[in-house]
C-alpha positions as CSV (number, residue, x, y, z in Angstrom):
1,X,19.4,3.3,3.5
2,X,17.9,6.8,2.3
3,X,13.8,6.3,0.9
4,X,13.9,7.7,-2.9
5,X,11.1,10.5,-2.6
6,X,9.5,11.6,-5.7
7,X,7.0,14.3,-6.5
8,X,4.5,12.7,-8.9
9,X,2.3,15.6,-8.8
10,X,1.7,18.6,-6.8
11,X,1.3,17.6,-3.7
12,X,1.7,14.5,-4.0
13,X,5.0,12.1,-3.1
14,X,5.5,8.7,-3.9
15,X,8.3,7.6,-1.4
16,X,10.2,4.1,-2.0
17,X,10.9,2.2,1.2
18,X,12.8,-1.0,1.3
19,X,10.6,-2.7,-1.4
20,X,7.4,-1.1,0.1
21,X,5.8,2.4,-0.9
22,X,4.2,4.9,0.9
23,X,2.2,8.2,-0.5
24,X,2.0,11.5,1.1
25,X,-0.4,13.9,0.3
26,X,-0.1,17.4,1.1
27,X,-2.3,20.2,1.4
28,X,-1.0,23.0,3.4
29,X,0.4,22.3,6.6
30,X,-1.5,19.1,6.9
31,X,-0.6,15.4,5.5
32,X,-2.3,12.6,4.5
33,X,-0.2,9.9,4.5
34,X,-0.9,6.1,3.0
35,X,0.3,2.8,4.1
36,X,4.1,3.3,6.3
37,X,6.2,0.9,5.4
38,X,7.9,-2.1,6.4
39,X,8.7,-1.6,10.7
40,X,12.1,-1.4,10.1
41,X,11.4,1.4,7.4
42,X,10.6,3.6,10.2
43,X,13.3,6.0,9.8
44,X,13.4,6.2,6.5
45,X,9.5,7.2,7.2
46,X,10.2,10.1,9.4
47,X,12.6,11.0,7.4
48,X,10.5,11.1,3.8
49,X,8.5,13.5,5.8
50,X,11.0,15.7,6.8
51,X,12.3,15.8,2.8
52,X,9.1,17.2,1.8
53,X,9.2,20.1,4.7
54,X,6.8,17.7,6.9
55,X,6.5,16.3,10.1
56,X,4.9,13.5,11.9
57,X,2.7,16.0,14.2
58,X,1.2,17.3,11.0
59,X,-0.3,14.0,9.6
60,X,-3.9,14.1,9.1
61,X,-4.2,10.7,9.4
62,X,-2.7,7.4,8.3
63,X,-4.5,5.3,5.8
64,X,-3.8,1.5,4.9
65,X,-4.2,0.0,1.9
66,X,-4.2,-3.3,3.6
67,X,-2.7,-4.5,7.0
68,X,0.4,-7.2,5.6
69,X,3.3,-5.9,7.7
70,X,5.1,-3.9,5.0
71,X,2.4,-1.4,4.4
72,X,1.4,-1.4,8.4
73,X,4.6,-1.6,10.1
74,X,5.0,1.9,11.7
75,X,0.9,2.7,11.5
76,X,0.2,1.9,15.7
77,X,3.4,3.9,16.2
78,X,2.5,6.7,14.4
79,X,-0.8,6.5,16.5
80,X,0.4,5.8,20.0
81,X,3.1,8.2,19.4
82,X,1.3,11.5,17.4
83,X,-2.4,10.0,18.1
84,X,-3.6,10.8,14.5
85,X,-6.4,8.4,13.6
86,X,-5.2,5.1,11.5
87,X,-8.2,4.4,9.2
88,X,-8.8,1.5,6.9
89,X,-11.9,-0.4,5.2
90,X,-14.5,-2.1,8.0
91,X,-13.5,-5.6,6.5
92,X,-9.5,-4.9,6.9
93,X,-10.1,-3.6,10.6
94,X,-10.0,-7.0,12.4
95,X,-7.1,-8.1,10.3
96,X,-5.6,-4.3,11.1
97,X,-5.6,-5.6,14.8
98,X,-4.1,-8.9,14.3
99,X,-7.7,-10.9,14.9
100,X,-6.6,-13.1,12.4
101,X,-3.4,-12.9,9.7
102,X,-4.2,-13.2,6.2
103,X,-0.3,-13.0,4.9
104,X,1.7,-15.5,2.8
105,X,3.0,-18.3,5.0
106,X,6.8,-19.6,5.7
107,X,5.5,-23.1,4.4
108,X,4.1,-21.3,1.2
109,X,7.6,-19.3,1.1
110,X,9.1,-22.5,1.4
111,X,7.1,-23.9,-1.5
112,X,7.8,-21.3,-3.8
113,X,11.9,-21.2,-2.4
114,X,13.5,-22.3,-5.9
115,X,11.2,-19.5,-7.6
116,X,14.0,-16.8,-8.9
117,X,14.3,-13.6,-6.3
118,X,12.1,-15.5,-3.4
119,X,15.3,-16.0,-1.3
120,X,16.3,-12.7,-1.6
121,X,13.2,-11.2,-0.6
122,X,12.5,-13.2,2.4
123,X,15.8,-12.9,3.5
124,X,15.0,-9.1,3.5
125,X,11.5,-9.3,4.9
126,X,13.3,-11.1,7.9
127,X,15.8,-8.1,8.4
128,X,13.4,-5.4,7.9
129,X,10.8,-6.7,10.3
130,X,8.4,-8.4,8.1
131,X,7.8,-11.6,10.6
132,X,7.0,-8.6,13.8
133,X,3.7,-8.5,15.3
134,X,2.5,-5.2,14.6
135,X,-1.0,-4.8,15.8
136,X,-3.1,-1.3,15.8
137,X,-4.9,-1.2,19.0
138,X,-7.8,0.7,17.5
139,X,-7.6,0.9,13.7
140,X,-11.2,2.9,12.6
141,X,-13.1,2.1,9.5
142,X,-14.3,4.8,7.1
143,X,-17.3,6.9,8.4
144,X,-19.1,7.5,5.2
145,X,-18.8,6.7,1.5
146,X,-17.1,8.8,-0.5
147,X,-13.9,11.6,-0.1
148,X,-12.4,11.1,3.1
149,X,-12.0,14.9,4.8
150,X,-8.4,14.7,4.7
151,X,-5.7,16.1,2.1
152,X,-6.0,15.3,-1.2
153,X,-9.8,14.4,-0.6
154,X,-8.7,10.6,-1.1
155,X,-11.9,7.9,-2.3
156,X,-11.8,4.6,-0.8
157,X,-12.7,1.9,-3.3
158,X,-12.5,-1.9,-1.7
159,X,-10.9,-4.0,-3.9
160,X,-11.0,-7.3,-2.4
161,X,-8.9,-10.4,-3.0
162,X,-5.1,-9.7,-1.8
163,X,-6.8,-9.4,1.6
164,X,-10.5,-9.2,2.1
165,X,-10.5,-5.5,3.0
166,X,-8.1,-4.4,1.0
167,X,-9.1,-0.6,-0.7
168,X,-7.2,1.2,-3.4
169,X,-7.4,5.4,-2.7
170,X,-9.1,7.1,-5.9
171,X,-7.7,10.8,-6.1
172,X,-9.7,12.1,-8.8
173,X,-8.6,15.6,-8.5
174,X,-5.1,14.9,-10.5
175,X,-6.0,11.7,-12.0
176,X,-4.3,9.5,-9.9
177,X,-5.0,6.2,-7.6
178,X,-2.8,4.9,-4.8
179,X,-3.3,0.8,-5.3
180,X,-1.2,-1.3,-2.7
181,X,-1.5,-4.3,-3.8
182,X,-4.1,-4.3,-5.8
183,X,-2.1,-3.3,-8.7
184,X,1.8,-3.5,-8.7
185,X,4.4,-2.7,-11.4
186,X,7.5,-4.7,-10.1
187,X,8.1,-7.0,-7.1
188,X,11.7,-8.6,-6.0
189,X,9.5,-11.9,-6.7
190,X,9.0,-11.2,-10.1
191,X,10.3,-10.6,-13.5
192,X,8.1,-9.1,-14.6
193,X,8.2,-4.9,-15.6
194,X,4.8,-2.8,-15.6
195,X,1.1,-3.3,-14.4
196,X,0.6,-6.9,-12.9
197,X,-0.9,-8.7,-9.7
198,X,1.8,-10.3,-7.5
199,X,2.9,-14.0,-7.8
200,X,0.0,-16.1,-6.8
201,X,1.4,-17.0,-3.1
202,X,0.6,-13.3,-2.0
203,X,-3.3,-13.3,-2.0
204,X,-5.8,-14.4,0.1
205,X,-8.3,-15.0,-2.7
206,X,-6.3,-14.5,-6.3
207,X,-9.5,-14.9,-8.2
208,X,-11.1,-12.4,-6.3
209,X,-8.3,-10.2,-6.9
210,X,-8.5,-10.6,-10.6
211,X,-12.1,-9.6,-10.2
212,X,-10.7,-6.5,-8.5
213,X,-8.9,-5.8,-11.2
214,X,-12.1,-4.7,-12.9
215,X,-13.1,-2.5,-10.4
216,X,-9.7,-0.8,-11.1
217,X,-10.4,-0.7,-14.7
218,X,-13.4,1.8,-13.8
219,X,-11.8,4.2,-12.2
220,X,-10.9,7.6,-14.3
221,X,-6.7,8.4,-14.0
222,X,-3.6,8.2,-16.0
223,X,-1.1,8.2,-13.0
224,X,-0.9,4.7,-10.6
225,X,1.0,5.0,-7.6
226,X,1.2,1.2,-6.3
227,X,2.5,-0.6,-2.9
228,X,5.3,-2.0,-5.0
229,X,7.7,-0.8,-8.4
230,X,7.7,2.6,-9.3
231,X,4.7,5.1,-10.7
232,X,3.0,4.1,-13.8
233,X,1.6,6.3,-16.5
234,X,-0.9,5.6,-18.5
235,X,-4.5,4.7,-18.7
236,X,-5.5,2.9,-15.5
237,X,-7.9,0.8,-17.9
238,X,-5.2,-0.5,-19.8
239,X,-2.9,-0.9,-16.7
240,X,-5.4,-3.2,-15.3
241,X,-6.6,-5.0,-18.0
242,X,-2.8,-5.7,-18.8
243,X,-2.6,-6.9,-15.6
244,X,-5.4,-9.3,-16.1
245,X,-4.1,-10.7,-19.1
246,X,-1.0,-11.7,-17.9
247,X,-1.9,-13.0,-14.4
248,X,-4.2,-15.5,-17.1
C-alpha cells in the first residue's frame, strides 16, 4: 500500500499511512518531520519522503506527538539509522522509552469488541505492528519554550490527557497546527465525520483531554492537520469546541 501525500500548504505535506498520519515540513533541503507511523508503515515512510524530493538523511529531526506505537513506530529507526535527534515533551519522554505504556489495553479492546469498526481496526493494528515494542533509546525533551529551530519553526503546546505528555505542534506562520490525537476528524472506530476526540478507550485521562481541548481552542489557525482522518479547514476554535460538544 502507497501513503496518499498531500500538499496542504507550501511546504507542508500531510501523508496518510495505514490509519496513522505523519507531517513533513520542508524548508529547503532540510525536513522536519512529525510522528512516523505505524512500524509496519515504514516503507510507505521512506517513501512519502522520496515523493516530495526528500530523503531520510535530510530530516532535521523527528518530532512525536505522543509515543502510542502508530505515531512512534519507525522514530528509533530513523535515529539509530540517520542519527537525527527524536524530540518530544519532558512528560512523554519516559513513556517514549517504554518506562511505562499508557496505550489502550487488549482487555479494554476486548470490552469495546461489539463496538462497530473495533474488529477491523485491531485486526489491522495487529498486522501493521501495533502490539511491537518500539522503544527510543534516547528520546530528548524540548530545550526551551517556544519555536523549535527546525523547519517550519514548529511551537510545542502540551496538551495533556490522551497521554500525559502528549503536545500538539502550533505552526503559526500558515495558520496551521499538527494535533495527533489531541484533535482527530475520523478514526476506523468511529462514525463519526469532522473534529472530535477518539472513542473513550483511547485516553489515558479523557477528562483531561477534553480540558485540552480548550487549550486548542486558543491557538490562532484555520488548517488542522491531525494523527487520524484527513485535514480540516476551518476555525480551530470551532473545530475544538465542536469536538467538545460532541464528546459531552
Amino acid at each position: 500500500m502507497r501513503a496518499a501525500v498531500r500538499q496542504v500548504a507550501d511546504g507542508t505535506h500531510l501523508v496518510h499511512g495505514s490509519n496513522t498520519n505523519w507531517v513533513i515540513i520542508q524548508e529547503g533541503d532540510a525536513v522536519t518531520l512529525i510522528d512516523t507511523g505505524y512500524p509496519g508503515d515504514r516503507g510507505q515512510l521512506l517513501a512519502s519522503l522520496a515523493e516530495v524530493g526528500s530523503s531520510p538523511e535530510s530530516v532535521a529531526a523527528v518530532l512525536i506527538t505522543h509515543a502510542h506505537t502508530d505515531h512512534l513506530g519507525s522514530a528509533e529507526y530513523l535515529r539509530a539509522t540517520y542519527g537525527m535527534p527524536v524530540y518530544t515533551h519532558e512528560a512523554e519522554v519516559p513513556h517514549a522509552r517504554r518506562d511505562f505504556l499508557h496505550q489502550v489495553t487488549i482487555g479494554q479492546v476486548l470490552r469495546n469488541s461489539w463496538r462497530p469498526g473495533v474488529l477491523p481496526w485491531a485486526l489491522h493494528v495487529v498486522r501493521s505492528g501495533g502490539t511491537a515494542h518500539v522503544p527510543v533509546a534516547a528520546p530528548e525533551p524540548f530545550l526551551r519554550p517556544g519555536p523549535l529551530d527546525l523547519p517550519g519553526r514548529p511551537v510545542p503546546v502540551h496538551t495533556p490527557g490522551h497521554t500525559d505528555g502528549h503536545c500538539v505542534f502550533h505552526l503559526p506562520d500558515i495558520g496551521t497546527v499538527v494535533s495527533g490525537d489531541a484533535l482527530v476528524s475520523a478514526h476506523p472506530t468511529s462514525r463519526i465525520d469532522g473534529p472530535q476526540l477518539l472513542p473513550r478507550m483511547f485516553h489515558h485521562e479523557r477528562a483531561t483531554a477534553l480540558e485540552s481541548l480548550g487549550i486548542l481552542a486558543k491557538l490562532e489557525g484555520d488548517l488542522t492537520l491531525p494523527g487520524h482522518g484527513p485535514a480540516h479547514r476551518g476555525p480551530l476554535k470551532e473545530a475544538a469546541e465542536l469536538a467538545r460538544e460532541r464528546a459531552q
